[in-house]
Phi, psi and omega in degrees: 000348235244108175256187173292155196301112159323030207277015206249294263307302163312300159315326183302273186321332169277357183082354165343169098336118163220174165287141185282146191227125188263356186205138152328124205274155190257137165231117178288109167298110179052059197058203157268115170257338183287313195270326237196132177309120171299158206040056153231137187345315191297310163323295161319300174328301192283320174257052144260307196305321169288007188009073163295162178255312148269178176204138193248096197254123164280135184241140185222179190234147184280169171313277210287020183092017184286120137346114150217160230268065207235143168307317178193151177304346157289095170308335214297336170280014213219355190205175163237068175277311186319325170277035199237107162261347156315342157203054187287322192281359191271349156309121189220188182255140167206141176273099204236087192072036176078342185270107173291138197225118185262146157156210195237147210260134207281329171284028172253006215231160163278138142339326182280326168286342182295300187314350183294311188282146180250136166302167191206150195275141170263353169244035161352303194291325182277331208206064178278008149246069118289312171350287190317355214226347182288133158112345181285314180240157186256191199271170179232156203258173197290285192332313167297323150326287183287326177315294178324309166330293196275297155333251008172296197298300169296346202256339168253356184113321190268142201277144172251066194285193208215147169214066192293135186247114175306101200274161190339073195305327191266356182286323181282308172316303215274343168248055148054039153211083160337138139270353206268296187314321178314300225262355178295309191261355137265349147340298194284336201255013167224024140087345196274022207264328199288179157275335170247046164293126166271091190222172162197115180246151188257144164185145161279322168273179208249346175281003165294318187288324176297330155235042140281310190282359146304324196220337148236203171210047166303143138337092191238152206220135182261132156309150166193148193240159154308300230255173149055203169191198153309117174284008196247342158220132208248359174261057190193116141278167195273332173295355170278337213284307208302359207262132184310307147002294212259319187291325177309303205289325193284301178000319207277356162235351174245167172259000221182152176237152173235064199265167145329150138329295173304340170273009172231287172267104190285185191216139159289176196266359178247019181063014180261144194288143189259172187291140183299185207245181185265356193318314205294303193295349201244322169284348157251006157296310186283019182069006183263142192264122163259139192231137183250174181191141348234150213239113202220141198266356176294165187238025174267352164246018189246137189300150190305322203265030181212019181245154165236158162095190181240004182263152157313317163302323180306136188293108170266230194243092166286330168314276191335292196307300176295267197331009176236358159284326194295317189301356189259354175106005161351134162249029178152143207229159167258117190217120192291005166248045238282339177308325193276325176298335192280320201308317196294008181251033186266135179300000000 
């Protein structure tokens, strides 16, 4: 399961000179994460062995500034701090990006206190043998990731990268803990600055990535959803961003896109997949690597004509699927199975 050494990897994805790569490079979401609580060691663990070429730690921030690895600055679905009465008072309200969202917040927390807490599966109802895994490992900071990256790189031979993603950068800027500066001098003190680092960093909105690509020359990749757009440009949907124009405009600071699935194969009001869209071809017109998200093997995330069995949970044709993204020219996928992803791009 294990493939050859990726040493192009980055390059690839940035539009560089690379080694020729005949299949899509897999970024483990948030680890195997489909197996394994997500953004945890364990996760982690499991899909470099399972070989991936990244691993995708989402980043948020603590009261004193620790970088840590969390799915969203909200725990409460994500750790068991609710079994905490030492801090039953810090369940608070927060507006986040426009949603009011209640419950407790990483930034109410020190990193020592974060170190307290134990991960807990965030889908329970799709993926109840995760279960078994809740309460084992605590959370972990961007530093530990790539430590984890790099363990990984030596015990197999294979470049291991990083895909961090950067979480509500203006939301945090707006309670006076900036992430940009931050996340720069650690870029720099791990070494991560170059073009050819193995890293690719995310953000859905679009000025971080705009002055981050100012100051290094790390690998940057713009997020895009169906929906909505940057809460950081409130004149730009991501469907204008998705336009060829607009796709030129994003180049000139990314190497690269991070779309939905549904902006490359749209779906029917009966969930079945429609004919693709022109992006893969109109975003490598415009010099851009397309990475798609997110590709999960239950059949509550799968086109109707890809589920098998009758529960939402049940495992469907996840092969499929990604192999028909790869045949449309993908260069790379987000995938919370990434075992399943290498097999299906292996020649």
């Amino acid at each position: 399961m294990i493939r050859a050494i990726l040493t192009a990897a980055l390059l690839l994805l940035t539009g560089a000179p690379a080694l020729a790569q005949n299949h899509p490079l897999v970024i483990a979401h948030r680890g195997a994460s489909g197996l394994r609580p997500e953004h945890t060691r364990a996760a982690y663990e499991l899909a470099i062995e399972q070989g991936a070429d990244f691993i995708e730690p989402d980043l948020v921030m603590s009261r004193d500034g620790a970088f840590v690895v969390r799915h969203e600055n909200e725990i409460g679905g994500t750790t068991d701090v609710a079994a905490h009465p030492e801090f039953a008072d810090r369940r608070t309200t927060r507006v986040i990006d426009g949603v009011s969202t209640t419950g407790w917040f990483t930034e109410d927390f020190t990193l020592a206190e974060l170190r307290t807490l134990k991960a807990r599966e965030r889908l329970p109802a799709f993926r109840s043998a995760n279960t078994a895994f809740d309460g084992q490992d605590g959370i972990l900071t961007f530093d530990e990731v790539v430590a984890i990256a790099r363990a990984g790189w030596a015990r197999t031979g294979r470049t291991i990268s990083v895909a961090p993603e950067l979480k509500h950068p203006s939301y945090f800027a707006g309670i006076g803990q900036p992430m940009e500066d931050a996340f720069f001098a650690t870029l720099e003190r791990l070494d991560l600055t170059g073009a050819e680092a193995p890293i690719l960093i995310q953000c859905f909105e679009v000025g971080p990535l705009e002055r981050l690509s100012a100051r290094i020359r790390s690998p940057l990749l713009q997020l895009m959803s169906s929906a909505g757009g940057p809460i950081d440009r409130p004149d730009l949907t991501y469907a204008v961003m998705a336009t060829p124009d607009r796709l030129k405009a994003v180049r000139a600071y990314a190497g690269a896109i991070g779309v939905e699935t549904a902006m490359i194969v749209p779906r029917g009001a009966d969930g079945v997949s429609l004919p693709a869209t022109s992006l893969i071809p109109d975003a490598h017109a415009a010099g851009l690597k397309v990475v798609s998200w997110t590709f999960r093997a239950e059949n509550a995330f799968l086109p109707t004509e890809l589920r098998r069995g009758d529960g939402i949970a049940d495992h469907g044709d996840l092969s499929g699927q990604l192999r028909q993204f790869r045949d449309l020219g993908v260069d790379a996928v987000f995938s919370d199975f990434p075992g399943i992803a290498v097999d299906a791009f292996r020649p």
